[in-house]
N, C-alpha and C positions, 0 to 999 in steps of 0.2 A: 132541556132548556125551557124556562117559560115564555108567554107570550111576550112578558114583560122584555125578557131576556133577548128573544127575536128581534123585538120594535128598536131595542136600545142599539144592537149588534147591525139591524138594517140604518138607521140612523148614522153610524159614524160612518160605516162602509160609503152611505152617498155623501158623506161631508168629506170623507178622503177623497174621491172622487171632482167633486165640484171643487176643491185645493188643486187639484192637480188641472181642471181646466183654469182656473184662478190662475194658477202659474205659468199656463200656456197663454196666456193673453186672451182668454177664450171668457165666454159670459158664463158664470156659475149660475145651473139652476135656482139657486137659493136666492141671488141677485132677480134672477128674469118673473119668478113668482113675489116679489116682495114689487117689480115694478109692475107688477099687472094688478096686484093689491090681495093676491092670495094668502098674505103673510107680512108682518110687520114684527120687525124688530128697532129697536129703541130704545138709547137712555132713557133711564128713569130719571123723573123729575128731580127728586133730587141727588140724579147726579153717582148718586151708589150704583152702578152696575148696568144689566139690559134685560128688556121687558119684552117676550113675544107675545104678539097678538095677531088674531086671524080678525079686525076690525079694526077698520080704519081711524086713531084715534084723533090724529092730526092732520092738515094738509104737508107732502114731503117738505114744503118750504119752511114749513113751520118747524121742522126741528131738523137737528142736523143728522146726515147721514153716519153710519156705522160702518166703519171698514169691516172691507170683507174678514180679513183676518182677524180682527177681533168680535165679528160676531160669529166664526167657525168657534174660535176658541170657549167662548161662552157656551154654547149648544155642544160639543166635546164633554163639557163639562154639565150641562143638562142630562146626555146621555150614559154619562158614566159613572156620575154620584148623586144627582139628586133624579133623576128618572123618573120626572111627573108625566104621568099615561099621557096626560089632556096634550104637554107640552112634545112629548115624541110622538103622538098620533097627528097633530099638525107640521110638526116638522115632516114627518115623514110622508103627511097627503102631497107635498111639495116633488115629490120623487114618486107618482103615484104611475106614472106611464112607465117605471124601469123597473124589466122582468120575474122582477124576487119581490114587487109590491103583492102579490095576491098571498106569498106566504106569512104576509106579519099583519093580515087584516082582522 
């Protein structure tokens, strides 16, 4: 496996994961680093799809939030077919405190 291989394979593992607190009523990682400002995800402007960034490009109020589930789905599909480093090395700094982070750095 390559590195690539790793980051994509540790990636979905913690988005299964944060699903299943998701469904337990529980706060997804993904949620608790996107409201501390470690991570932003978001409609694109116009409207076509969703945009991550590690910078802050709006204030929350100014756009509208993203269901959880629809921004696991998106990042699923980040990690499984278009698998840009930049976009799984941030997703993935987001899960950087859980145990299997030092093997996909």
């Amino acid at each position: 496996m390559t590195g690539s291989d790793d980051l994509s394979a540790f990636v979905l593992a913690r988005l299964d994961e944060d699903e299943e607190r998701f469904n337990a009523d529980e706060l997804p990682h993904l949620d608790d680093a996107e409201r501390h400002g470690r991570i932003r995800i978001m409609y694109a402007d116009d409207g076509e799809g969703l945009l991550v960034s590690a910078d802050p490009v709006q204030a929350r109020e100014e756009r509208a939030p993203v269901p959880f589930p629809e921004k696991v789905a998106f990042l699923r599909a980040e990690a499984k077919v278009m698998r840009d480093p930049d976009v799984l090395k941030l997703v993935a700094s987001v899960y950087s405190a859980h145990p299997d982070w030092p093997k996909v750095q």
